[in-house]
C-alpha positions as CSV (number, residue, x, y, z in Angstrom):
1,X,-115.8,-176.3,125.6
2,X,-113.1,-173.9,124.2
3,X,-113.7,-171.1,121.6
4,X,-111.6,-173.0,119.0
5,X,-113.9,-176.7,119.6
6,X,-117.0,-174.4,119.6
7,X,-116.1,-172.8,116.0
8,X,-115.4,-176.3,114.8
9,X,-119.0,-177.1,115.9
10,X,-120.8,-174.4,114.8
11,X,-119.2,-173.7,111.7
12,X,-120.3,-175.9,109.1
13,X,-124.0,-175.3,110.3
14,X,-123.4,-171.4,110.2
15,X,-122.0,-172.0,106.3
16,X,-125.5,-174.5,105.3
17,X,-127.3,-171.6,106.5
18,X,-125.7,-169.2,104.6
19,X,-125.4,-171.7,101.6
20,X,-129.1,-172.5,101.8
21,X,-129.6,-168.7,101.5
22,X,-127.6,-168.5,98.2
23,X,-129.9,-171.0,97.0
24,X,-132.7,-168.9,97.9
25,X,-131.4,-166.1,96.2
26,X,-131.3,-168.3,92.6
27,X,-135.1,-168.6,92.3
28,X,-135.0,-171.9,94.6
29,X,-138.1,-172.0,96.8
30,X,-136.7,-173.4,100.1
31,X,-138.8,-173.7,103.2
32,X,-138.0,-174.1,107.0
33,X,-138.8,-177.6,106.7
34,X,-136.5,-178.1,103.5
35,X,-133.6,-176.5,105.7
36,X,-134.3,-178.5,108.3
37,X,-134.1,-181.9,106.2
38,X,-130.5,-180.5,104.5
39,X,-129.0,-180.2,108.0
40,X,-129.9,-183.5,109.1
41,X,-128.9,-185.3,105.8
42,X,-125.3,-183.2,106.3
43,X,-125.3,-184.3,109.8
44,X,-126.1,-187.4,108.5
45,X,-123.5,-187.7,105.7
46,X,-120.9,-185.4,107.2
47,X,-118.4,-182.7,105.6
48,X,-115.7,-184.7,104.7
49,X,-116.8,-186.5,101.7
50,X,-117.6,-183.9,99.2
51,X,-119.3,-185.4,97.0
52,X,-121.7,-187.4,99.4
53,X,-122.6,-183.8,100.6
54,X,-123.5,-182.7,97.3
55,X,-125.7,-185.3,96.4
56,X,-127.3,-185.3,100.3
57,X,-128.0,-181.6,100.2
58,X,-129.2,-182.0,96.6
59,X,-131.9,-184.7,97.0
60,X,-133.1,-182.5,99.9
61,X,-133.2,-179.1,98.0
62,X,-133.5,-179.2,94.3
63,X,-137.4,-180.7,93.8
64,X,-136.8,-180.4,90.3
65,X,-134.3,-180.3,86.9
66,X,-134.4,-177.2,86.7
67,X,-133.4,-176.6,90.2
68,X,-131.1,-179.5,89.9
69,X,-129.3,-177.2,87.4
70,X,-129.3,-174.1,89.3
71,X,-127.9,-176.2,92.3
72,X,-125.0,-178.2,90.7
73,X,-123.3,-174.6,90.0
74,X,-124.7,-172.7,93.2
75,X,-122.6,-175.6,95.4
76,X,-119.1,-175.4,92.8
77,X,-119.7,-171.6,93.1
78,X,-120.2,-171.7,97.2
79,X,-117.9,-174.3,98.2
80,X,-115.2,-173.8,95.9
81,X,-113.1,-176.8,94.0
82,X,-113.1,-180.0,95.1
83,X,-109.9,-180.5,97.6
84,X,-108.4,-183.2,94.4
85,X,-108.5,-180.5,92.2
86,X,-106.4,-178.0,94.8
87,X,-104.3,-180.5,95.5
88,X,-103.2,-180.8,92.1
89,X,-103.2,-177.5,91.5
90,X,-101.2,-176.8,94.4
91,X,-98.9,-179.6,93.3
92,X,-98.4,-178.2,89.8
93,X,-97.5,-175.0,91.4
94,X,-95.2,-176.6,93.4
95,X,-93.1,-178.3,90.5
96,X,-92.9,-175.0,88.9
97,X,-91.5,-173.7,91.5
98,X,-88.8,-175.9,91.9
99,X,-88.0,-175.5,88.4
100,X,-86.9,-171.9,89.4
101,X,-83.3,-170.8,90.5
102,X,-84.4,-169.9,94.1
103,X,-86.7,-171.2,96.1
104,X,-89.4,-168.5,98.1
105,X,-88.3,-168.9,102.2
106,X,-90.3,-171.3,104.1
107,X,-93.4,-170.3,106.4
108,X,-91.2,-171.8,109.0
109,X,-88.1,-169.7,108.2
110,X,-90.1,-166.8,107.6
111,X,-91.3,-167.2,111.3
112,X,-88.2,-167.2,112.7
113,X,-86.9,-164.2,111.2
114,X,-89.6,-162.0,113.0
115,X,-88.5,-163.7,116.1
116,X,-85.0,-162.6,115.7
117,X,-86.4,-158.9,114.4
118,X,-88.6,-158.9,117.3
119,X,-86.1,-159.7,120.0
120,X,-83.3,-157.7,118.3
121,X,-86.1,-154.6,118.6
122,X,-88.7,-154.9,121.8
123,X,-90.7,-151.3,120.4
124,X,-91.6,-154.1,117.4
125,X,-92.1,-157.4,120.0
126,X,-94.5,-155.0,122.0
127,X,-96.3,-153.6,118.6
128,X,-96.8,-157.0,117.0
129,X,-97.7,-158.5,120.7
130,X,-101.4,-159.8,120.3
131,X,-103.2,-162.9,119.8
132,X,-103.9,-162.3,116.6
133,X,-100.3,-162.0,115.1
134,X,-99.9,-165.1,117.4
135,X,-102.0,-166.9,115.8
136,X,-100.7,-166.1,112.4
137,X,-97.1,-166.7,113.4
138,X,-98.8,-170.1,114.4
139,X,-100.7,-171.3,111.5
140,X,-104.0,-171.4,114.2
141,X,-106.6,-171.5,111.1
142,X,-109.7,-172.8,113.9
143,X,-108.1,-169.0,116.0
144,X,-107.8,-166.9,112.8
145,X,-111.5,-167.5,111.7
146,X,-113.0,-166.7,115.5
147,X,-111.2,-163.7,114.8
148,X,-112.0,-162.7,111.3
149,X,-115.8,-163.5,112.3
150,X,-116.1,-161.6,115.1
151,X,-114.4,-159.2,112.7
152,X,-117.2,-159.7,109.9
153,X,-119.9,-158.9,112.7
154,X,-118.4,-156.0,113.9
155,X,-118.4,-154.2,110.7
156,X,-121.9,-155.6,109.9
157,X,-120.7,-157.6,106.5
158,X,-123.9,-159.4,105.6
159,X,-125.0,-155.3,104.4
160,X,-123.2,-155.6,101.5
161,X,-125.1,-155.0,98.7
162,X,-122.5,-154.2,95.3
163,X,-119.6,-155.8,94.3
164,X,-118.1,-152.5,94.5
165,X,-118.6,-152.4,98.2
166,X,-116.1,-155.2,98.6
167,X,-112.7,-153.5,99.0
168,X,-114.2,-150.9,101.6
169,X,-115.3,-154.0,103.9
170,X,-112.3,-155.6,103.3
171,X,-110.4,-152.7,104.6
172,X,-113.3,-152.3,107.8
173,X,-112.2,-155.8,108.4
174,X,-108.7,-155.4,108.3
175,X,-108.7,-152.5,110.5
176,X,-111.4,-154.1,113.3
177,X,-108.7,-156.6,113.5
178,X,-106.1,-154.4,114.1
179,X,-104.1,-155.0,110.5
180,X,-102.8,-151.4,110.8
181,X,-99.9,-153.0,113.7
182,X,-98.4,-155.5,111.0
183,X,-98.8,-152.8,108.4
184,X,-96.5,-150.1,110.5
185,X,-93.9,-153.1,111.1
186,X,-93.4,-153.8,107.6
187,X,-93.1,-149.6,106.8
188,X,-90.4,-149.8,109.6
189,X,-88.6,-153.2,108.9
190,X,-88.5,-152.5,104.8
191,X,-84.9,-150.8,104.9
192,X,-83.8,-152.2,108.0
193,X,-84.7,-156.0,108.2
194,X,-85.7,-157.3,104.8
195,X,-86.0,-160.8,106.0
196,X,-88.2,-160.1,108.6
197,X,-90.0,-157.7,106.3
198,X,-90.7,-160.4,103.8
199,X,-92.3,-162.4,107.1
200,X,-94.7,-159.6,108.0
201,X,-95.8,-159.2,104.6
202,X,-96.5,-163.3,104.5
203,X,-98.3,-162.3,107.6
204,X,-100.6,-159.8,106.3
205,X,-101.5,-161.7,103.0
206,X,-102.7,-164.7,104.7
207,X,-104.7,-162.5,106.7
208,X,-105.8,-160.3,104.2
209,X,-106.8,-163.9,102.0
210,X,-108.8,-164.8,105.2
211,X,-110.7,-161.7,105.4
212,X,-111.4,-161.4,101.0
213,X,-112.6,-164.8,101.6
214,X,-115.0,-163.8,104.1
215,X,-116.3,-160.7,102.2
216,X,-116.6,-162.5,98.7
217,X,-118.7,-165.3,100.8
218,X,-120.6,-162.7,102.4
219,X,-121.3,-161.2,99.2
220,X,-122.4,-164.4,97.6
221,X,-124.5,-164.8,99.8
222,X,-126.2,-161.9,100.5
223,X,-125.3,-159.4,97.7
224,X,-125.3,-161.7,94.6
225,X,-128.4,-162.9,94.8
226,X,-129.8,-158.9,95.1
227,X,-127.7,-158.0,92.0
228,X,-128.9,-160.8,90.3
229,X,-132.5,-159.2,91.3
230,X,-132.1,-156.2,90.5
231,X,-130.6,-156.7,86.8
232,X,-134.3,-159.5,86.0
233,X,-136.1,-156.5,87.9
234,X,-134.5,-153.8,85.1
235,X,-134.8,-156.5,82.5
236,X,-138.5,-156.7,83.2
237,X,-139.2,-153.4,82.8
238,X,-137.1,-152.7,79.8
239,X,-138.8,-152.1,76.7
240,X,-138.1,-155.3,74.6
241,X,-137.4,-153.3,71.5
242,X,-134.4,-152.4,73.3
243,X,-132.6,-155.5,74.9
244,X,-129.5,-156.4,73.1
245,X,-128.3,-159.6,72.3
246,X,-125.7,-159.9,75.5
247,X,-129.3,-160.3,77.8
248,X,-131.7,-162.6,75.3
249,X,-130.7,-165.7,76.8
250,X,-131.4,-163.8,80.9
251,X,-134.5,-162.7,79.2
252,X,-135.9,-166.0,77.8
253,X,-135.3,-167.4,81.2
254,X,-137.4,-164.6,82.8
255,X,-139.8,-165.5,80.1
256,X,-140.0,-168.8,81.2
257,X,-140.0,-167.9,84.9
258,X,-143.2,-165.8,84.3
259,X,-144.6,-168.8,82.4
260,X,-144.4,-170.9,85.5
261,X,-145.5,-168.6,88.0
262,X,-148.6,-167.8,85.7
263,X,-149.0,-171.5,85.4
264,X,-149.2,-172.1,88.9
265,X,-151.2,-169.3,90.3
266,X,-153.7,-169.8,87.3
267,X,-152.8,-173.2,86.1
268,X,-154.7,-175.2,89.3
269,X,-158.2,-173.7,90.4
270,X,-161.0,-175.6,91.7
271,X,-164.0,-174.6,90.5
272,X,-167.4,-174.4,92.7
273,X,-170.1,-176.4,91.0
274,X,-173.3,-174.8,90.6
275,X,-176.9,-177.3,90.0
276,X,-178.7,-174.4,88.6
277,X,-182.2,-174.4,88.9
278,X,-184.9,-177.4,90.0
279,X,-185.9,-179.2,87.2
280,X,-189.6,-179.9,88.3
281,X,-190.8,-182.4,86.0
282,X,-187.8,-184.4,86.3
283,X,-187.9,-184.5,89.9
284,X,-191.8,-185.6,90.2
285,X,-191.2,-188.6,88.0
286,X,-188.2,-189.8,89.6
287,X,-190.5,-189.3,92.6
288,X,-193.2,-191.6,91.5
289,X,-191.1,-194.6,92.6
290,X,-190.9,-193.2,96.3
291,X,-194.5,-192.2,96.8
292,X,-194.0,-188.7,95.6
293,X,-191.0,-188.4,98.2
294,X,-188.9,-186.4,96.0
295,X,-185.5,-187.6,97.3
296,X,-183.7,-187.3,94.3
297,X,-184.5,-183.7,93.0
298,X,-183.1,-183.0,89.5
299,X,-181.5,-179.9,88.3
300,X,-181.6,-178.0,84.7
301,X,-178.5,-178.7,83.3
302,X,-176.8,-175.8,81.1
303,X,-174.0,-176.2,78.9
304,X,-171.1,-173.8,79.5
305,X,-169.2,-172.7,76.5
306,X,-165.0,-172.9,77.5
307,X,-163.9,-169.1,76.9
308,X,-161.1,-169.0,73.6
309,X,-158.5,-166.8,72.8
310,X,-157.1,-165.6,69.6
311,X,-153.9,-163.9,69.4
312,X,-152.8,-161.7,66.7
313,X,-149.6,-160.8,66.6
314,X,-147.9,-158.3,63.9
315,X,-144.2,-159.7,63.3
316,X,-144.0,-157.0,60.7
317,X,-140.3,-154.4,60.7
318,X,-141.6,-152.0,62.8
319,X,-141.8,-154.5,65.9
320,X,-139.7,-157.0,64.4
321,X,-137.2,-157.1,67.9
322,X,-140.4,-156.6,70.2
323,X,-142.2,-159.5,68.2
324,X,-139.8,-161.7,68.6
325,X,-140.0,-162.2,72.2
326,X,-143.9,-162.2,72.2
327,X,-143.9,-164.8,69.7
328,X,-141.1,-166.3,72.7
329,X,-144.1,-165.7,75.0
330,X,-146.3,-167.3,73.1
331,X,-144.9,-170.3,72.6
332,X,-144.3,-170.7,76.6
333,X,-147.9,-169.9,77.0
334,X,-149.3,-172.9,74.8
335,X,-149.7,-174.7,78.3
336,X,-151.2,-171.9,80.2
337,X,-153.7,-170.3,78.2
338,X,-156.5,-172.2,77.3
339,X,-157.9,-172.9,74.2
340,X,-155.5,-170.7,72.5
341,X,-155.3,-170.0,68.6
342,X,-152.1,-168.0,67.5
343,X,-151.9,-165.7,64.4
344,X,-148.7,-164.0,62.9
345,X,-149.2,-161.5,60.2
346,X,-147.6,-158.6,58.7
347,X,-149.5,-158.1,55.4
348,X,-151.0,-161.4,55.0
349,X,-152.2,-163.0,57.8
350,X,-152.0,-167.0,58.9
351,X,-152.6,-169.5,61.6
352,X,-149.3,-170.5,63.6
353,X,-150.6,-172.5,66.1
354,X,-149.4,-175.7,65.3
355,X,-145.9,-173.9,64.7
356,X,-145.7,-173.0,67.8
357,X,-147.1,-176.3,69.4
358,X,-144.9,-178.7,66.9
359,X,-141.7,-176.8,66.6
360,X,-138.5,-176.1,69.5
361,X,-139.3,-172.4,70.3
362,X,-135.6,-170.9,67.7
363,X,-137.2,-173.0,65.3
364,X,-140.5,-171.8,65.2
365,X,-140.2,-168.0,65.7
366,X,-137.6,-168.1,62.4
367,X,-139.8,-170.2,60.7
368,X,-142.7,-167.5,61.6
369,X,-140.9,-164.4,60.8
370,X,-140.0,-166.1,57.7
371,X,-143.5,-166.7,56.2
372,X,-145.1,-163.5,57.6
373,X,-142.5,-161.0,57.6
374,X,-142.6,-157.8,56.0
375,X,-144.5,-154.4,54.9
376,X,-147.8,-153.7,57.4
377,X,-150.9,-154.1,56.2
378,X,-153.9,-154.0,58.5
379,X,-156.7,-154.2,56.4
380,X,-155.1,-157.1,54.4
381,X,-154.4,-158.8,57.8
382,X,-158.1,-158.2,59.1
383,X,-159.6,-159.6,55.8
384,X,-157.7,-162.8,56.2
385,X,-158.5,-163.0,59.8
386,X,-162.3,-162.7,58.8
387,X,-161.7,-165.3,56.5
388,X,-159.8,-167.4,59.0
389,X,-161.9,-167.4,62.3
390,X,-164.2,-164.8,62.7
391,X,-167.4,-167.5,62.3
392,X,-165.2,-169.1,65.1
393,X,-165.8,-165.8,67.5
394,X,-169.0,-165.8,70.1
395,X,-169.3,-164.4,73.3
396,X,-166.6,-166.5,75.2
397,X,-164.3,-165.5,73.0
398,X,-161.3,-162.6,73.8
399,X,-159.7,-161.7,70.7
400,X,-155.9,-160.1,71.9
401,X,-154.1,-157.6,69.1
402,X,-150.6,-157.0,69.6
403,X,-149.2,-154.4,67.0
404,X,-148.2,-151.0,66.6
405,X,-151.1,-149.7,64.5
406,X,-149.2,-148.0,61.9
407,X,-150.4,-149.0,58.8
408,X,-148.1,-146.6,56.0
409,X,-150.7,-144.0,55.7
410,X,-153.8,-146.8,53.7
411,X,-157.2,-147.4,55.1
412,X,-156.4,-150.1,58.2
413,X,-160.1,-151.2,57.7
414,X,-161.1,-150.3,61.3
415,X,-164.8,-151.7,60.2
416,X,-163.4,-155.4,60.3
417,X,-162.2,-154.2,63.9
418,X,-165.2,-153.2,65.2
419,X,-167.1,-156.5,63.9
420,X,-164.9,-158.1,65.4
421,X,-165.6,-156.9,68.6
422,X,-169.1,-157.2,68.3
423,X,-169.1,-161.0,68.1
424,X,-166.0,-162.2,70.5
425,X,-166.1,-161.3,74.8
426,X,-163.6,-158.2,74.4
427,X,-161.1,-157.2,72.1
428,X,-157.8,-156.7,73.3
429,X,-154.8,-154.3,71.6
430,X,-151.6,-154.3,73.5
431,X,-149.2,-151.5,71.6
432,X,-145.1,-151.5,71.8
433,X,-144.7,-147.3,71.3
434,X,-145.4,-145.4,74.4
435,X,-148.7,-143.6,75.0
436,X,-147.4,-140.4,73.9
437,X,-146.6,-142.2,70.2
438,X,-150.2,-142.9,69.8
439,X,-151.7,-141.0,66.8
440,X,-148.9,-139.5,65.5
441,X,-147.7,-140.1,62.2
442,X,-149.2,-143.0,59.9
443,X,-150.4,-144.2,63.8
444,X,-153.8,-145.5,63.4
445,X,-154.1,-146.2,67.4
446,X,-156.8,-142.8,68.3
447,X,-159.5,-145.0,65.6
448,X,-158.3,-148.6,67.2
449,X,-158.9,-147.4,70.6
450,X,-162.6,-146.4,69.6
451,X,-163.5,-149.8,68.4
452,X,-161.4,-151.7,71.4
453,X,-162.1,-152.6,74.7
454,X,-158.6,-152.4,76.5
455,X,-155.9,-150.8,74.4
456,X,-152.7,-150.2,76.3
457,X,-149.3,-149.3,76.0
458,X,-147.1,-153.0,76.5
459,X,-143.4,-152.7,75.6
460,X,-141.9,-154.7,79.1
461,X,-142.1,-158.5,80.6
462,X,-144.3,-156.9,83.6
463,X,-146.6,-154.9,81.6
464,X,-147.2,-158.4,79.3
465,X,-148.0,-160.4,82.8
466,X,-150.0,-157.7,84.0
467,X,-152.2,-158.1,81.1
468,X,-152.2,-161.8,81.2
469,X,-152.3,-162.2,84.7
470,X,-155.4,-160.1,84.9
471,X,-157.1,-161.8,81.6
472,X,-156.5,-165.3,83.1
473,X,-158.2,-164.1,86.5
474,X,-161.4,-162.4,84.5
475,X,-161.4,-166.4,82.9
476,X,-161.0,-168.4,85.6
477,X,-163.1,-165.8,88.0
């Protein structure tokens, strides 16, 4: 088996490989097995018929709509336009074309010019001598690919890491494969042959197209998916208060990404059953009818209270970008967190539960913001809250704050606070401003954090899941 048979072999598998690692780097969870399965179904199905290889790969990869989603534009994105729509593009470039006055030189006539320029000049034959400018000259595309390959591992592409990397591998590739001859040609044919000039320069561009190509797939699918990365990891630990509007929608998706993950790690557990203690008098009757045999013992039963939570969140000016997304969070959470009550207030303070349950997420947060909007007022918000749920609270009960703890310089009513955490499991105050904010001001956190049992600083998407993570592992534990 030639090189050229052995590229057209290997190829395609080489490209699912890589393609099943794009998908990888899109939040699809693909495992050996999966990638085994997609390369029999494209063995199966072939490479020919586009679209039968999008819908193969696709019932073999994407378990689910929302990977359907992310998989429909990873395979447009990865294996380009469908041949129909180059084709027409290709033919609508061809009829403008012809409308012009001249005509461009064929490939063909292009080719032999250089022949003439290179047997009019043998310093030029000898320079340009190699396979590679044979196979140009040829159209070889199976020879031109070994070589731009062996070109790509050479200079080590798959490092690339940032889009601005891709002109300097472009140029490592074009000098491992020797580019620098057909550039030296053109330098000396410009003023002397422009004919043949114009065919070295057709030379070098479909080269140069051959190895961009390579780069920008090598950066799909090794770089991309890192940048993409990188900007959910900054994201994440960007203080919410800050995002602009250009990253919401990236954000709500990250949102809803930490919903799932949260869902599934704490979504699921089995929990050990334990009999308690032997009931004794139960077990001697039901032994009476075996002799005093006691085969079925019996075992004090105690009723275990599900643990609650109540969430408070202040929606007032102060945190009005930051409450936004926790009200976002909230509303993602309805199906993770159990037994979940939600509160919005600013100065008064009401139940939004059902909001959040009842309404599409826009809806609901406007609707929200709308009602309990405005001026802070703690002690207001804690008297309603009183009024609202605190006969609700008992010991299986975690009561989570999450405000800022400026109250315009009036009493915040810290005594409600502390009654509050008398009755429930813990209390709970998660705070936007950074540490160093705390008690400065009309701050009222150095008095909250006396009558609290956790009160941290939580302005990002990790420092949220951190919290929540770690509450739903205390509940489930």
């Amino acid at each position: 088996m030639d090189a050229t048979e052995r590229f057209n072999q290997d190829a395609p598998t080489d490209r699912l490989l890589a393609f099943i690692e794009f998908l990888r780097g899109r939040d699809i969870i693909i495992s050996p097995a999966d990638s085994l399965v997609a390369m029999e179904v494209a063995g199966l199905v072939g490479y020919s018929d586009r679209t039968l290889l999008k819908n193969g790969l696709g019932s073999a990869l994407a378990k689910s709509k929302f990977e359907i989603d992310i998989f429909d534009a990873a395979f447009e994105q990865y294996f380009g336009a469908p041949a129909s729509d180059k084709e027409a593009q290709h033919s609508r470039s061809s009829s403008t074309d012809d409308d012009q006055e001249s005509d461009p030189p064929s490939p063909q006539t292009l080719a032999e010019q250089l022949s003439q320029a290179m047997q009019a000049q043998p310093e030029l034959a000898e320079n340009l001598s190699s396979d590679l400018v044979d196979a140009l000259r040829r159209g070889d595309a199976a020879a031109i690919a070994i070589a731009v390959e062996t070109a790509a591992q050479q200079v080590d592409v798959s490092a690339i890491k940032l889009l601005t990397q891709r002109g300097q591998y472009i140029r490592k590739m074009l000098d491992a494969l020797g580019e620098q001859a057909l550039r030296d040609a053109a330098v000396e044919l410009e003023s002397t042959e422009p004919a043949a000039f114009e065919a070295v320069q057709a030379l070098r561009e479909q080269l140069r197209n051959a190895v961009r190509d390579r780069v920008d797939r090598a950066y799909m699918v090794h770089a991309s998916g890192d940048a993409e990365d990188m900007l959910d990891e900054a994201l994440s630990n960007m203080s919410l208060g800050n995002v602009d509007q250009h990253h919401r929608a990236r954000l709500k998706r990250l949102l809803e990404r930490m919903t799932r993950k949260l869902a599934a790690r704490h979504g699921r557990i089995r929990k050990r059953v334990k009999r308690g203690q032997l009931a004794v008098p139960a077990t001697l009757r039901k032994a009476m009818a075996t002799d005093g045999v006691p085969f079925n013992p019996q075992w004090r039963k105690s009723i275990r209270r599900k643990p609650q939570i109540l969430i408070l969140c202040d929606v007032s000016g102060s945190v009005a970008a930051y409450a936004k997304f926790l009200l976002l969070f909230l509303h993602a959470l309805q199906d993770v967190l159990p037994r979940t009550r939600s509160f919005a207030f600013s100065s008064n303070l009401g139940e939004v539960t059902d909001i959040l349950r009842a309404l599409p997420v826009e809806v609901a947060i406007e609707r929200v913001n709308l009602k309990y909007g405005g001026a802070t007022d703690y002690a207001r918000a804690f008297e309603d809250f009183a009024t609202l749920a605190m006969s609700d609270i008992n010991r299986v009960t975690t009561v989570i704050i999450l405000g800022d703890a400026r109250n315009n310089n009036t009493d915040p009513r810290l005594d409600l606070l502390a009654e509050i955490r008398s009755k429930c499991r813990q209390l709970i105050w998660l705070n936007p401003e950074s540490q160093r904010s705390w008690g400065t001001g009309d701050s009222e956190m150095s008095g909250v954090a006396r009558n609290c049992d956790v009160a941290a600083e939580c302005s990002t998407l990790k420092q949220l899941e951190r919290v929540i993570d770690d509450l739903l592992t205390q509940l489930n534990g």
